[in-house]
BANU-18050 format. One record per residue (C-alpha): x, y, z; residue in three letters. Coordinates in steps of 0.02 Angstrom, whole numbers, m for minus. Layout:
+--------+--------+--------+-------+
!     c1 !     c2 !     c3 ! mardo !
+--------+--------+--------+-------+
!      X !      Y !      Z !   ALA !
...
+--------+--------+--------+-------+
END
This chain:
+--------+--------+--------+-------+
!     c1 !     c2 !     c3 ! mardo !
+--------+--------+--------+-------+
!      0 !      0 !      0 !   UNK !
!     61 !    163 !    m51 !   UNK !
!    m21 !    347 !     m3 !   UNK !
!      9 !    502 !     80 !   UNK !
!    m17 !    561 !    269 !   UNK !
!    m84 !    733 !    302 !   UNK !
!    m47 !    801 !    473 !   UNK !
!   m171 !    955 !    518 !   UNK !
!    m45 !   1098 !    550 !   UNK !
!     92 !   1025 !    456 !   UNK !
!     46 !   1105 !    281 !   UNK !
!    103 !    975 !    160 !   UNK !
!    104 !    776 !    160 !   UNK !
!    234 !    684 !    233 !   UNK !
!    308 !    556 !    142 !   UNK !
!    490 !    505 !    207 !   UNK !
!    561 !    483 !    375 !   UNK !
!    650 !    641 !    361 !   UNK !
!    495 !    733 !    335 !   UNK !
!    418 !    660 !    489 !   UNK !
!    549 !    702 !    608 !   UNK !
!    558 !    869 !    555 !   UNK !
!    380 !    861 !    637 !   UNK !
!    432 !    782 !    783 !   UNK !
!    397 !    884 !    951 !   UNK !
!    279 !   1011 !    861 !   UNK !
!    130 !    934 !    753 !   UNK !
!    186 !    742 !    779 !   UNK !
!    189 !    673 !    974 !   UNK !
!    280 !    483 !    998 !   UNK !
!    272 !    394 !   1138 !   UNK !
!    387 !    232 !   1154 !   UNK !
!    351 !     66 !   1214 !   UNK !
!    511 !     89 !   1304 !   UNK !
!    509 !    249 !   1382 !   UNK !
!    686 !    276 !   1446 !   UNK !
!    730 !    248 !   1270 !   UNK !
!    648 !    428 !   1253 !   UNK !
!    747 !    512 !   1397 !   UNK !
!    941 !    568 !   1423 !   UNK !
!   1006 !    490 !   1574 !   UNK !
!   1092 !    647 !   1627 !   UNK !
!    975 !    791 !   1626 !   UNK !
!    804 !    816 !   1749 !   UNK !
!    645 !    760 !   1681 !   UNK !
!    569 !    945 !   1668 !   UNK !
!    683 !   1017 !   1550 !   UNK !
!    669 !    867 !   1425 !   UNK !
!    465 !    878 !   1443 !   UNK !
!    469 !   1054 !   1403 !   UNK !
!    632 !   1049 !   1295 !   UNK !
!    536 !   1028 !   1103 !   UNK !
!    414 !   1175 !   1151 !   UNK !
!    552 !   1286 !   1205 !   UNK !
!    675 !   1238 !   1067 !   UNK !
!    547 !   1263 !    926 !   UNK !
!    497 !   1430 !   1025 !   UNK !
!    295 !   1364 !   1028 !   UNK !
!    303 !   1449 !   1214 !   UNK !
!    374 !   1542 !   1326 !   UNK !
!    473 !   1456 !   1468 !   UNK !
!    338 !   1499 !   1607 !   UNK !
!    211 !   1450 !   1494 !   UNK !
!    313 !   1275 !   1458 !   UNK !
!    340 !   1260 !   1658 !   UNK !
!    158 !   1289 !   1683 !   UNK !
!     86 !   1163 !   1549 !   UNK !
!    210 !   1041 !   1594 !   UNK !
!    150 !   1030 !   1776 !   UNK !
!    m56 !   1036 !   1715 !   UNK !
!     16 !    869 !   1599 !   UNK !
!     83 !    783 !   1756 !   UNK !
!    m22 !    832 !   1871 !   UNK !
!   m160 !    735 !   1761 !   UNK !
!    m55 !    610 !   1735 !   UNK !
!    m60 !    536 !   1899 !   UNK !
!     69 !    636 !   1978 !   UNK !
!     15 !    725 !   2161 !   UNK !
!    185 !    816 !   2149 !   UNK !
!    238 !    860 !   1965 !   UNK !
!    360 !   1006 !   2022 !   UNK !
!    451 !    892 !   2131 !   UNK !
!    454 !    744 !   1994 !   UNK !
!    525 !    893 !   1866 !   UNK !
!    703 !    887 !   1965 !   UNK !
!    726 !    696 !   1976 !   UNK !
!    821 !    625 !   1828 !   UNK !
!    762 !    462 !   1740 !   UNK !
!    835 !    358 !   1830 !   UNK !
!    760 !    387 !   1980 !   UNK !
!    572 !    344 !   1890 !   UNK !
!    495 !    169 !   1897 !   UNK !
!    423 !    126 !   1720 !   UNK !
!    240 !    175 !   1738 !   UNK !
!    325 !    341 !   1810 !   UNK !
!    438 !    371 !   1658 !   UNK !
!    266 !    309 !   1541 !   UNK !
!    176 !    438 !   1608 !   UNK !
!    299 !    576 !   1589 !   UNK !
!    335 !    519 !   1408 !   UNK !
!    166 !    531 !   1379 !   UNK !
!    162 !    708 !   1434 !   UNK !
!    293 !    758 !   1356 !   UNK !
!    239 !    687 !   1188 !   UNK !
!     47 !    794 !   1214 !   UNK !
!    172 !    940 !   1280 !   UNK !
!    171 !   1031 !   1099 !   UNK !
!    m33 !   1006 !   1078 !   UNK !
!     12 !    902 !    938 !   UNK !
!    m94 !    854 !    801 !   UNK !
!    m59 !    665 !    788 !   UNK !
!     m9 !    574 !    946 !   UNK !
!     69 !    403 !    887 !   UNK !
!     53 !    286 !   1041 !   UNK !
!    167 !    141 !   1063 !   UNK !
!    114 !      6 !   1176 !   UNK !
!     66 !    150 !   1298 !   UNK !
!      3 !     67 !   1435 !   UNK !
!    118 !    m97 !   1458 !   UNK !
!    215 !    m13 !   1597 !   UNK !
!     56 !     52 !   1680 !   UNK !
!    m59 !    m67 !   1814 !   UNK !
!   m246 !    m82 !   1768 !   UNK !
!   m323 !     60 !   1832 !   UNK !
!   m180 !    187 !   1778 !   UNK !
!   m198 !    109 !   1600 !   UNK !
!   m401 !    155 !   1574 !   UNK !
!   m364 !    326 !   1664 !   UNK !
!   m190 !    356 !   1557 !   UNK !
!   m286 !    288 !   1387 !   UNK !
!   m452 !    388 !   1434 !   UNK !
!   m345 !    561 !   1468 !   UNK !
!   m269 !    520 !   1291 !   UNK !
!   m422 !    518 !   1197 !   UNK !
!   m487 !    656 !   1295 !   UNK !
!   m342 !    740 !   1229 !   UNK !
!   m377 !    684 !   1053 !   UNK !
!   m563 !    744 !   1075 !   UNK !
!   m513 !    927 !   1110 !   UNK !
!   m381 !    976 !   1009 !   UNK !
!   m487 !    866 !    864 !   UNK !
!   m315 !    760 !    861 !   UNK !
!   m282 !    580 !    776 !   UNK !
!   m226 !    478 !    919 !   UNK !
!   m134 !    317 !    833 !   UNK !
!   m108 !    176 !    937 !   UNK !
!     11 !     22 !    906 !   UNK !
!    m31 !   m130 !   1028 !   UNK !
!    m39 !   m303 !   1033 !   UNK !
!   m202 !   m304 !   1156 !   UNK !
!   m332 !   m302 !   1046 !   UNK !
!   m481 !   m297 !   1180 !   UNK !
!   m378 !   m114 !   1222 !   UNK !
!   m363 !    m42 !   1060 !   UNK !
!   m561 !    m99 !   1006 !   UNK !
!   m612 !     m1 !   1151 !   UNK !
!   m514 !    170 !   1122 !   UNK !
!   m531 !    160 !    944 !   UNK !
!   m640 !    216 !    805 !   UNK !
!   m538 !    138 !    655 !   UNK !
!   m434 !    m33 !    676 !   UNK !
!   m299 !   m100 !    546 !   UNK !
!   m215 !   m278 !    561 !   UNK !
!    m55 !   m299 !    518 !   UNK !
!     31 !   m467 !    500 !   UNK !
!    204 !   m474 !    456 !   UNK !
!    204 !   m312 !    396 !   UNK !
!     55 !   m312 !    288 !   UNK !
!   m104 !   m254 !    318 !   UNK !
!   m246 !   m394 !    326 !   UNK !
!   m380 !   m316 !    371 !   UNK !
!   m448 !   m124 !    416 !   UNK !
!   m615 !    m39 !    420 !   UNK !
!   m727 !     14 !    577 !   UNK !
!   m690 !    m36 !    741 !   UNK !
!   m840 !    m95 !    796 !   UNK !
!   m860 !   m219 !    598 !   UNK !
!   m686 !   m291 !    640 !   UNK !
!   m740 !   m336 !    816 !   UNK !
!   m924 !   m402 !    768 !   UNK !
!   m885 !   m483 !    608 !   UNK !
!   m689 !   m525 !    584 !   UNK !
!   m671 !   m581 !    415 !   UNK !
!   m478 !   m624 !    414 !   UNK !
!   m419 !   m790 !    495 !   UNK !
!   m288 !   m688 !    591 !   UNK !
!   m411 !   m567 !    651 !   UNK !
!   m531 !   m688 !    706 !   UNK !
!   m386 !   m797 !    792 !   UNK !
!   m343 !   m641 !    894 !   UNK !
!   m518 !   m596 !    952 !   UNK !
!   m520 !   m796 !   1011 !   UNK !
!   m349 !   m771 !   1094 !   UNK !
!   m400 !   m623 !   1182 !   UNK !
!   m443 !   m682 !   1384 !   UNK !
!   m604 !   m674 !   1439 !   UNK !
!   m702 !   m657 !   1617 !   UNK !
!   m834 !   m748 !   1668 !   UNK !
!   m886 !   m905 !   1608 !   UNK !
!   m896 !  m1092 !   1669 !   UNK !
!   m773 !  m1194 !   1719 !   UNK !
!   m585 !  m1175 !   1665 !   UNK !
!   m531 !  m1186 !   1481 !   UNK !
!   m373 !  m1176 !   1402 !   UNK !
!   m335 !   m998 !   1330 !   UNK !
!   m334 !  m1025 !   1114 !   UNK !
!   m173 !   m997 !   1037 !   UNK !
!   m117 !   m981 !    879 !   UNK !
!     m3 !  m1122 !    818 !   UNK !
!    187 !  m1067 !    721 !   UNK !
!    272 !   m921 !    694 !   UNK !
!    268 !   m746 !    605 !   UNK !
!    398 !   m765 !    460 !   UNK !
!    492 !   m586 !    445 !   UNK !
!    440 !   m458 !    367 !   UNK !
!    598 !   m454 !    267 !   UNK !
!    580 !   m641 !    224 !   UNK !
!    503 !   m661 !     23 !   UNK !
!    362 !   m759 !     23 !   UNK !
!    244 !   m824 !   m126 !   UNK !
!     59 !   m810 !    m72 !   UNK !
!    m16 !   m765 !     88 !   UNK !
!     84 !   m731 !    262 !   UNK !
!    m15 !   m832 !    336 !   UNK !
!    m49 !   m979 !    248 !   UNK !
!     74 !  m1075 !    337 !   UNK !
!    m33 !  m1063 !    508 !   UNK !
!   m204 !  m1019 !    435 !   UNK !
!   m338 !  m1146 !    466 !   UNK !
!   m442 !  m1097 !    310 !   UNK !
!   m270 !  m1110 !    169 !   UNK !
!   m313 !  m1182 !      9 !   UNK !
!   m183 !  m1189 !   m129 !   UNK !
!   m212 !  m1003 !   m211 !   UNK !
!   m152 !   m954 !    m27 !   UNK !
!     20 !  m1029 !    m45 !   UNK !
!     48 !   m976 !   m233 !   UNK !
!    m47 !   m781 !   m249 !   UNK !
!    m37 !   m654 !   m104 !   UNK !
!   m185 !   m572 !    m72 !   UNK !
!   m243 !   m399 !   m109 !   UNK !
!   m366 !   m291 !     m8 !   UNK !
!   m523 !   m288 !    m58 !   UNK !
!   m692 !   m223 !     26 !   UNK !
!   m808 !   m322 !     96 !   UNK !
!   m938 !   m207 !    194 !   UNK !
!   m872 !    m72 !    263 !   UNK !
!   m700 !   m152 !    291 !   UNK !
!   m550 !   m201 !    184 !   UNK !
!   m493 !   m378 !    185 !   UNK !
!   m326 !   m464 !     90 !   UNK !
!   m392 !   m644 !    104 !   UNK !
!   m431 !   m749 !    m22 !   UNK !
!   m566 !   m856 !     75 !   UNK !
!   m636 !   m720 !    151 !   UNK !
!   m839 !   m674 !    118 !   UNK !
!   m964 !   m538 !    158 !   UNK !
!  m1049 !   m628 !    311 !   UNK !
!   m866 !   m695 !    394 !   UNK !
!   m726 !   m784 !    342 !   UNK !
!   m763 !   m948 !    233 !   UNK !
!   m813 !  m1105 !    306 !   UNK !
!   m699 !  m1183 !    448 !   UNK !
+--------+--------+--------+-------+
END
């Protein structure tokens, strides 16, 4: 799939890397699954949240101080002008998840790409950190953009969903279609995978059997034919193309308007 992204603010499409980390820290906010990947070890953590504002002269540096202590205070933090003089070190990992989170909503940006957001973060923190993040998204009339392997999470603070499997998009449309009518094997096999409460008796949690080949590994046919439940031969020979079905688009050969084809 080839296209261009449109960032509100930005003024023209970005197409290469370069391009998009020219927007970094004014129209673009990242936050990494690893969040002391985001920090340097040696300075405090208030001059790196308000360090992209100040550099790219968005605000003033009361204005920064200020914002930057409304962003941690919300964050969970009871004390954000004490937390702005301890260095990254000194931060658990839901600490330093929530700061990089601040600092990547710091600019008022207008795409937040997300990360795994939340895998540092206990349950509670993770519905109040996800919630403040589309809050976020709501008011500044932002596209939040979140990478994560739980798909119960992402359903639920999501309007749009796309599946990616190896690299390659399987399946995309509405949120609430993908959930209610999967039409990809993969798809379907993570909604089964995903644990549920309730229910009688114990069962063993479904998993899905092999391994994801590389991305970088050439491959006739389908990704996924090698643990799909549903391959025929055109699988292993022609890779499939999105096509709509519904509202959704679906690369799957098998795949029909009411589900995927018979199991």
């Amino acid at each position: 799939m080839a296209g261009e992204v449109y960032v509100s603010g930005a003024g023209q499409p970005l197409r290469t890397a370069a391009e998009l980390r020219d927007q970094l820290g004014r129209h673009v906010g990242v936050v990494l699954q690893n969040p002391f990947q985001a920090f340097d070890p040696l300075r405090p953590v208030g001059r790196q949240v308000t360090e992209a504002v100040l550099r790219r002269k968005l605000m003033g540096k009361q204005g920064a101080r200020e914002r930057a202590v409304t962003l941690l205070r919300q964050m969970g933090f009871d004390q954000p002008e004490e937390l702005q003089r301890l260095f990254p070190g000194q931060l658990s990992g839901g600490m330093a998840q929530r700061v990089a989170i601040a600092t990547a909503v710091m600019p008022d940006p207008g795409v937040v790409l997300a990360d795994e957001p939340t895998s540092a973060l206990d349950a509670m923190l993770r519905v109040r950190v996800l919630g403040l993040l589309r809050a976020f998204a709501g008011r500044r009339g932002a596209a939040l953009v979140m990478i994560s392997h739980d798909l119960s999470l992402a359903a639920e603070f999501s309007q749009q969903l796309i599946v990616l499997y190896s690299g390659r998009v399987v399946e995309a449309g509405p949120t609430a279609e993908l959930t209610a009518l999967p039409r990809h094997p993969y798809t379907r096999a993570l909604i089964a995978c995903t644990p549920k409460l309730g229910g009688e008796g114990k069962r063993e949690l479904p998993s899905i059997p092999g391994s994801v080949p590389s991305p970088l590994q050439s491959l006739a046919g389908c990704r996924f034919a090698a643990r799909c439940p549903l391959v025929i031969d055109r699988c292993r020979t022609e890779e499939p193309q999105l096509r709509r079905l519904g509202g959704a688009r679906v690369a799957c050969h098998v795949a029909e308007e009411g589900g995927t084809g018979p199991s």
